[in-house]
C-alpha positions as CSV (number, residue, x, y, z in Angstrom):
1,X,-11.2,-3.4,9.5
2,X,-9.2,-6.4,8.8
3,X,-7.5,-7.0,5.5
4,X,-10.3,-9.6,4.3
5,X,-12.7,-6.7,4.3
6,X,-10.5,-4.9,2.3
7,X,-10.1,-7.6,-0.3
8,X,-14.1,-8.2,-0.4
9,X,-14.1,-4.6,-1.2
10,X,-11.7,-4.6,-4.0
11,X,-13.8,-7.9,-5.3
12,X,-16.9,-6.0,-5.3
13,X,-15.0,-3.2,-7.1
14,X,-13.9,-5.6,-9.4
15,X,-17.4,-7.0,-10.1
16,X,-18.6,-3.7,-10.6
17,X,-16.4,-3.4,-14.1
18,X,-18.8,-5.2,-15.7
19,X,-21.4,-3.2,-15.3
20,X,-20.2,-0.4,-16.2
21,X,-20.3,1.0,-19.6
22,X,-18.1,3.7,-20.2
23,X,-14.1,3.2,-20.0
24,X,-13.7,6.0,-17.4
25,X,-15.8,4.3,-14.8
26,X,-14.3,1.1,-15.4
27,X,-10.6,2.6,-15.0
28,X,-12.1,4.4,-11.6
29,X,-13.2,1.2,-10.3
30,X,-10.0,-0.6,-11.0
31,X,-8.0,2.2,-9.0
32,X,-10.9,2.0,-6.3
33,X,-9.8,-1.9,-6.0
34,X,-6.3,-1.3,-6.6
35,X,-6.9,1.1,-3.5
36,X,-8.7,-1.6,-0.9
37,X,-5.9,-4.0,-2.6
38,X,-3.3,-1.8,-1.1
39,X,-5.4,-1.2,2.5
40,X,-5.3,-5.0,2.7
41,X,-1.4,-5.0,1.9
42,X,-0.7,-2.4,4.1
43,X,-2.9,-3.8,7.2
44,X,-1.5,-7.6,6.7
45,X,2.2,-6.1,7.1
46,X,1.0,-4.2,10.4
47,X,-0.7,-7.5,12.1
48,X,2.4,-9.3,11.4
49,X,4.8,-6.5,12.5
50,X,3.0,-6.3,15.3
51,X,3.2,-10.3,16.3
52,X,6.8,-10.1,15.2
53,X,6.9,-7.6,18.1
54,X,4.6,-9.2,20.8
55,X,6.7,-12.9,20.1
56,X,10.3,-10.9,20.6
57,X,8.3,-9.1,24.2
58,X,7.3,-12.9,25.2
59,X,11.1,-14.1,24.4
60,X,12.9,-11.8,26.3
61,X,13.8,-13.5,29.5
62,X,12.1,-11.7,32.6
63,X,13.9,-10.3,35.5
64,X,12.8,-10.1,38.8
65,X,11.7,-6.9,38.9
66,X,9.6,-7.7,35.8
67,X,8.3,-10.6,37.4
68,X,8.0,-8.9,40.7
69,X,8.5,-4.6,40.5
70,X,8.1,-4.5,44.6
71,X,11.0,-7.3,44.9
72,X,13.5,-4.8,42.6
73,X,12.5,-2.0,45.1
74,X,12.8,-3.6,48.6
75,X,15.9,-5.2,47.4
């Protein structure tokens, strides 16, 4: 799921306060959203650790045998 699923979760979590009548189902909706609020966090810093990562593979300059593994065997 991406982190704007997450954060449409925690909205409808949100929207579901108002609803609700008694103060302990309010405060276990908040943590609900305060929950997908953290998924969202936590999947934003993976998709951008992970593109940090895939930009430093692309930088590195390739070698022959990178470009080619049967040249770096033959010789």
């Amino acid at each position: 799921m991406t982190s704007e699923g997450y954060r449409k979760f925690a909205v409808a979590s949100l929207k579901s306060t108002e609803g609700a009548k008694d103060l302990r189902d309010k405060i276990g909706l908040l943590i609900i959203a305060e929950a997908w609020l953290e998924l969202a966090k936590q999947t934003t810093q993976l998709v951008c650790h992970e593109a940090e990562e895939a930009h430093s593979m692309i930088g590195r300059s390739l070698t022959p045998a990178t470009v080619d593994p049967r040249r770096h065997l033959n010789g």
